[in-house]
LOGURO-377576 format. One line per 3 residues: number of its first residue (from 0); their letters; for each residue y, x, z of C-alpha. Coordinates in steps of 0.02 Angstrom, whole numbers, plus 50000, padded with zeros to 5 digits. Example, Ala and Ser with C-alpha at 12.3 -4.5 7.8 and 13.67 -1.06 7.14 Angstrom:
2
0	AS	49775/50615/50390  49947/50684/50357 $
//
This chain:
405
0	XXX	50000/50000/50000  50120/50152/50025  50182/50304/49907 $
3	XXX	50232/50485/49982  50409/50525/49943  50443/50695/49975 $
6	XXX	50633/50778/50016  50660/50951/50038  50497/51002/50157 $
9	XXX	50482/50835/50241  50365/50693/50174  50405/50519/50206 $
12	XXX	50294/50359/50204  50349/50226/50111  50269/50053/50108 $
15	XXX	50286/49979/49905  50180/49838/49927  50144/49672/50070 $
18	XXX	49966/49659/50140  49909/49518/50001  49941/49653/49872 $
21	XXX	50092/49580/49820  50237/49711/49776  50394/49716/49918 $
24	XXX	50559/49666/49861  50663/49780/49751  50808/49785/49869 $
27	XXX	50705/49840/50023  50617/49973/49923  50780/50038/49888 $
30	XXX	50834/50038/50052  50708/50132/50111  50735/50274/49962 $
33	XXX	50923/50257/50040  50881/50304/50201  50795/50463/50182 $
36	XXX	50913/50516/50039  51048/50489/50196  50938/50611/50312 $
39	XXX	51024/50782/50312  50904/50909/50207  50791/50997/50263 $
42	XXX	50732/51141/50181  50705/51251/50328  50550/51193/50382 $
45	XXX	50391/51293/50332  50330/51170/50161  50179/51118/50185 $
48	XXX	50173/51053/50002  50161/51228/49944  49969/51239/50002 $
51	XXX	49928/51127/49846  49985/51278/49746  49850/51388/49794 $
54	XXX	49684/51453/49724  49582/51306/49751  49465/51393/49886 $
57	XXX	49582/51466/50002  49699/51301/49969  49493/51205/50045 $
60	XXX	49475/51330/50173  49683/51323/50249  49662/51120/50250 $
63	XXX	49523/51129/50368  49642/51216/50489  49794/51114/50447 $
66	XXX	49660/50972/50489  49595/51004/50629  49739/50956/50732 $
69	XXX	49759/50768/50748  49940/50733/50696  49907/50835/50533 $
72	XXX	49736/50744/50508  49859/50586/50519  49990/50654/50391 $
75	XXX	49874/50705/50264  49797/50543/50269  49941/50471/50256 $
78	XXX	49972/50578/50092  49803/50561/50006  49797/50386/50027 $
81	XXX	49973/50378/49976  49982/50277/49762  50063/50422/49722 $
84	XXX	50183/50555/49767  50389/50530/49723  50485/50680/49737 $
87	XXX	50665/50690/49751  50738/50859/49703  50883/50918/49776 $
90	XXX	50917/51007/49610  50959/50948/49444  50931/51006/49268 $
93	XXX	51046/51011/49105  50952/51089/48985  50785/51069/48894 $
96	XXX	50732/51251/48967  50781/51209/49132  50737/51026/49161 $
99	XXX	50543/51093/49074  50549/51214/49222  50589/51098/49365 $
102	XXX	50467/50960/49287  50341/51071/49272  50338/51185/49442 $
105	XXX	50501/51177/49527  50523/51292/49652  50346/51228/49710 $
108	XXX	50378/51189/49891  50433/50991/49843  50282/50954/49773 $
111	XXX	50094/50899/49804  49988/50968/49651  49848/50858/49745 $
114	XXX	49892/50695/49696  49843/50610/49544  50029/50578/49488 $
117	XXX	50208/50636/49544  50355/50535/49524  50480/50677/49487 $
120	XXX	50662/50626/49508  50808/50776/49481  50972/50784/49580 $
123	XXX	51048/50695/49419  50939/50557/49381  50807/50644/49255 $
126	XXX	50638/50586/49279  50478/50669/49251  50302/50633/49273 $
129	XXX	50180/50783/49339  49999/50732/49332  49841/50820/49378 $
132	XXX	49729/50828/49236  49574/50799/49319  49555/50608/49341 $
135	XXX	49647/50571/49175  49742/50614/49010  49914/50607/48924 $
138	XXX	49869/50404/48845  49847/50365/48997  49994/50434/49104 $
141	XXX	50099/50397/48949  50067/50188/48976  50125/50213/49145 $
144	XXX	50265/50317/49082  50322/50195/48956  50299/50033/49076 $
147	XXX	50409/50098/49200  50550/50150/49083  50558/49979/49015 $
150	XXX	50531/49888/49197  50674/50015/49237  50768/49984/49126 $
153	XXX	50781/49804/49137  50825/49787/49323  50997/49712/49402 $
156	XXX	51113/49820/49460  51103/49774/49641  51292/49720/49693 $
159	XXX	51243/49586/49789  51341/49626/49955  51206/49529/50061 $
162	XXX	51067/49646/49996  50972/49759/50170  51074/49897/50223 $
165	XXX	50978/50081/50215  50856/50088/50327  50804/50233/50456 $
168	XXX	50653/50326/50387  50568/50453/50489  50477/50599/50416 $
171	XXX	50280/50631/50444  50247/50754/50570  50175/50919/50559 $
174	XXX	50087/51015/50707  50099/51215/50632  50036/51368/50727 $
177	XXX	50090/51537/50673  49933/51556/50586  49967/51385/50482 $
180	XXX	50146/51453/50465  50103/51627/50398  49991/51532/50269 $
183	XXX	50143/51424/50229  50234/51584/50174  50108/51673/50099 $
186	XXX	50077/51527/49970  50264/51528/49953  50281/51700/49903 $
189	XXX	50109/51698/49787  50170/51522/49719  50365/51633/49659 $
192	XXX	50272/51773/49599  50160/51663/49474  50312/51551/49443 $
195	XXX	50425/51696/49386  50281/51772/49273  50285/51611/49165 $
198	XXX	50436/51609/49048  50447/51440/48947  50575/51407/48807 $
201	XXX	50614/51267/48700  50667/51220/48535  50733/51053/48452 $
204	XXX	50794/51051/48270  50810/50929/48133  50714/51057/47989 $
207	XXX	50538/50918/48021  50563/50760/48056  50441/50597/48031 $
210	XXX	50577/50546/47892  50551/50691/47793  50385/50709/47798 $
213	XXX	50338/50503/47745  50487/50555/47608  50367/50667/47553 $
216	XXX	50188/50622/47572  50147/50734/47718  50068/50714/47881 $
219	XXX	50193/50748/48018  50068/50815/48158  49979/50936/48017 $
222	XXX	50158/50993/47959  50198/51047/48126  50037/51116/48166 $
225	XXX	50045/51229/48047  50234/51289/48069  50135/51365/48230 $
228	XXX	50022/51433/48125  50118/51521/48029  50233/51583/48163 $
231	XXX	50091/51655/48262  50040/51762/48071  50251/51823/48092 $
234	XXX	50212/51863/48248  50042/51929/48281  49999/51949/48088 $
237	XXX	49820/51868/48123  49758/51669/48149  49694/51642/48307 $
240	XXX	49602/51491/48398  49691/51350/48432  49660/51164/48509 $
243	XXX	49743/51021/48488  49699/50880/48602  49630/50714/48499 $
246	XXX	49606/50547/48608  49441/50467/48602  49500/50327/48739 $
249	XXX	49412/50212/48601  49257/50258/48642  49178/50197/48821 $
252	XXX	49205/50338/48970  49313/50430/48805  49431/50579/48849 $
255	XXX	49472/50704/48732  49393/50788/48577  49469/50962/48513 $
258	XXX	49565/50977/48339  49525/51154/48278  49699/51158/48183 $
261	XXX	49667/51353/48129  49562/51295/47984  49514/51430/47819 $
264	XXX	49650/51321/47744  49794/51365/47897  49724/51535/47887 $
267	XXX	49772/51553/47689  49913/51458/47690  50009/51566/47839 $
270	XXX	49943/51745/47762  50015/51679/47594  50198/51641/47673 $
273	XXX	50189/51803/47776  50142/51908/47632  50302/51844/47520 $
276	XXX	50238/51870/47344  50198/51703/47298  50281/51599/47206 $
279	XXX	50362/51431/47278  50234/51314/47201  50074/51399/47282 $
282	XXX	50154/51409/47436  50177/51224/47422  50012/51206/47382 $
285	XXX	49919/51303/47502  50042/51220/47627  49996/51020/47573 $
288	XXX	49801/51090/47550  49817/51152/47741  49906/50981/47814 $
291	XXX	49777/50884/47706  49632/50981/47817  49704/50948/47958 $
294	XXX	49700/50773/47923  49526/50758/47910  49477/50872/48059 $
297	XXX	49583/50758/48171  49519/50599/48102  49330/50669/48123 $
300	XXX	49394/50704/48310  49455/50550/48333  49302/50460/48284 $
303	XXX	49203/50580/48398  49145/50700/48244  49220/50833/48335 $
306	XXX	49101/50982/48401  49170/51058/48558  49136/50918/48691 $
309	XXX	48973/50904/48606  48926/51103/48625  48998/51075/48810 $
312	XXX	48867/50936/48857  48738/51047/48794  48804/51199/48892 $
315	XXX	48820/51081/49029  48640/51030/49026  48574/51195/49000 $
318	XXX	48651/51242/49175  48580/51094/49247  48410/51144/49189 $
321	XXX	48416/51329/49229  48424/51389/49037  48557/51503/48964 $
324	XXX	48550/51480/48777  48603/51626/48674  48747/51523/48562 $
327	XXX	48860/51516/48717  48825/51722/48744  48869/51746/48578 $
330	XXX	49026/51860/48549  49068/51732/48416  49076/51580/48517 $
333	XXX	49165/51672/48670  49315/51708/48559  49342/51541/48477 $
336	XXX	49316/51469/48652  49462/51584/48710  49617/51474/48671 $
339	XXX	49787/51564/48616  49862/51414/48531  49854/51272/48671 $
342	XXX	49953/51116/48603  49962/50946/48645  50079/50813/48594 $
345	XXX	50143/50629/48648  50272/50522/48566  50368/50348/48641 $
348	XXX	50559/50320/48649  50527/50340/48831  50477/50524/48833 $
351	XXX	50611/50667/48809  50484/50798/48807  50322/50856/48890 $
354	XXX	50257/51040/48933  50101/51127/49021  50064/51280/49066 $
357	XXX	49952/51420/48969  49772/51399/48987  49750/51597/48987 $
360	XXX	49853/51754/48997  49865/51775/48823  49896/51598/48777 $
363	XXX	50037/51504/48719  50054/51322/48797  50132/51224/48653 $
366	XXX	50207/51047/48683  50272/50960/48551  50351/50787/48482 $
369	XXX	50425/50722/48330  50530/50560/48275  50610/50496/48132 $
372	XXX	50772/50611/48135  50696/50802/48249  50566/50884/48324 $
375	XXX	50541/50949/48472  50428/51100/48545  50419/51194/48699 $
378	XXX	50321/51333/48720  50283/51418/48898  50173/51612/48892 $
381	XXX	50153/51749/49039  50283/51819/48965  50203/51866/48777 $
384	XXX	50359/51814/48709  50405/51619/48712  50559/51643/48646 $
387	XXX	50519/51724/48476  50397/51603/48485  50496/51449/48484 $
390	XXX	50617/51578/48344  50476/51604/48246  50447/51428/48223 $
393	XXX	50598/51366/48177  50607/51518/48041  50425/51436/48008 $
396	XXX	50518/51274/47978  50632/51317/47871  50551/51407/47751 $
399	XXX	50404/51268/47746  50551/51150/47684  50605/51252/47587 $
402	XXX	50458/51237/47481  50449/51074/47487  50616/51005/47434 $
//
């Protein structure tokens, strides 16, 4: 019946919905929200929400401490049986580079990486959603997303002078020894020093667009799929492999299926930009002969034709039984399973943008979206150079159109 909100280092419980299941009155919600936001700030106290940014086992092993004392057992029930977690940042966020970075980590001590969904709200009003990907996937989260920017968006401005008054909120309480304490800062510090090793960068530009490429016959996703392609050739000067997540929520118990978007045909068509001799009608070509592949791989993974989550059950059941088969030893099959290209998109009127991290240290985490008029990418590396990354892309971009028109 209640969500967490969380302020500065304190975590507050706040009750959304009646005992018949019903949901409480907008104006009593909001008084609530009111009434911690009127709190001073603390940001003094040790955070406990930093533990949910450690290594999973030590994270296990530091809980059954924080546990064992009765008012924590309390609070943390209070926060895992809590909807969901809102956070309200004390910070806000202009641009696309920094609001990515707040959404995405923060400064890690306002958040609880535990839950299944946080409520993100910035200093200024920007709202993000930061969901463990566990339980769930981006279709999903994105429904949510989209129902509460239109239920948003369609409430009263409350003026009505009768409506409650703020209301006194008290903060969960925390019993912390020095032990529990040193923890605290330890996963602070660990929690900076993997925060600052990630650099993330972003880059929106009206070179692709859904206009242009229905204008000319072109599927939007494959076009910018392969404008990463091709920067990665500028970059690297080799194709490497890549996913692209596919849905297959039409299928019963369906999650995901992969999109290998560095196809023979992606492979060709980058080497034959990079190397410059061509002329501007087989560059064309090998570009609309790549973006037609890519077509077909993604409808093949949307219809469950894919072969990754396939090879995975049979890995899967291997284990289970004992057996190590030699495919998965095979040099072959450990490189294509070692992601460099990591992207993932969403689209809806409701979403600015959306980011991850990299899945390895040599990967590039690449989210992306397009509409009628722009595109939009963001791309976030241990430091292997985001930046020319998101550069290389829009040179990509340009010369792809170029071609084209």
């Amino acid at each position: 019946r209640h969500v967490i909100v969380q302020r500065g280092s304190e975590f507050y419980k706040l009750y959304v919905l009646n005992e018949d299941g019903s949901i409480k009155d907008y104006g009593e919600i909001k008084s609530q929200i009111e009434g911690i936001l009127a709190r001073p700030l603390n940001n003094s106290s040790p955070a406990v929400g930093v533990l949910t940014s450690m290594e999973r086992n030590a994270w296990a092993s530091a809980r059954e401490e924080l546990v064992a004392s009765p008012v924590n057992k309390q609070s943390i029930h209070d926060i895992d049986s809590a909807l969901f977690a809102l956070c309200l940042d004390d910070e806000g966020a202009t641009t696309h580079d920094d609001l990515n970075r707040l959404m995405l980590h923060g400064k890690g001590r306002n958040r609880w990486f535990d839950k299944s969904f946080q409520l993100i709200v910035a200093a200024n009003g920007k709202a993000a959603v930061n969901f463990e990907h566990a339980w769930g996937d981006g279709v999903a989260v994105l429904r949510y997303f989209n129902m509460v920017f239109n239920d948003s968006n369609s409430l009263a401005t409350d003026t009505d002078p009768s409506a409650p008054k703020s209301q006194e909120m008290n903060p969960l309480q925390f019993d912390l020894s020095d032990s529990l304490c040193k923890i605290i800062g330890d996963a602070g510090s660990e929690a900076d020093r993997f925060i600052s090793s990630l650099e993330l960068f972003t880059l929106e530009s009206d070179l692709i667009s859904r206009r242009f490429c229905k204008e000319n016959k072109l599927g939007a996703d494959g076009y910018l799929q392969m404008s990463f392609q091709l920067a990665h050739e500028k970059l690297h000067g080799k194709t490497v492999p890549t996913y692209e997540s596919a849905s297959t929520s039409g299928f019963k118990h369906g999650r995901t299926e992969t999109i290998r978007s560095a196809t023979p045909e992606a492979a060709s068509f980058a080497k034959l930009f990079v190397e410059g001799s061509a002329s501007k009608e087989a560059k064309a070509a090998a570009l609309k002969k790549a973006i037609t592949k890519h077509g077909e791989i993604t409808k093949d993974a949307l219809l469950g034709k894919g072969m990754d989550r396939h090879m995975f059950a049979l890995r899967t059941l291997a284990e289970e039984k004992g057996k190590t088969l030699d495919i998965f030893t095979d040099e072959t099959y450990q490189t294509m399973n070692k992601i460099i290209l990591s992207t993932s998109t969403l689209a809806s009127p409701a979403l600015l943008a959306g980011g991850f991290g990299p899945v390895n240290q040599d990967c590039y985490g690449i989210g992306y979206g397009i509409n009628d008029e722009a595109f939009r990418v963001g791309v976030a590396s241990y430091y292997r150079g985001s930046k020319e990354f998101v550069d290389a892309v829009e040179e990509s971009a340009r010369e792809m159109r170029d071609v084209i028109v």
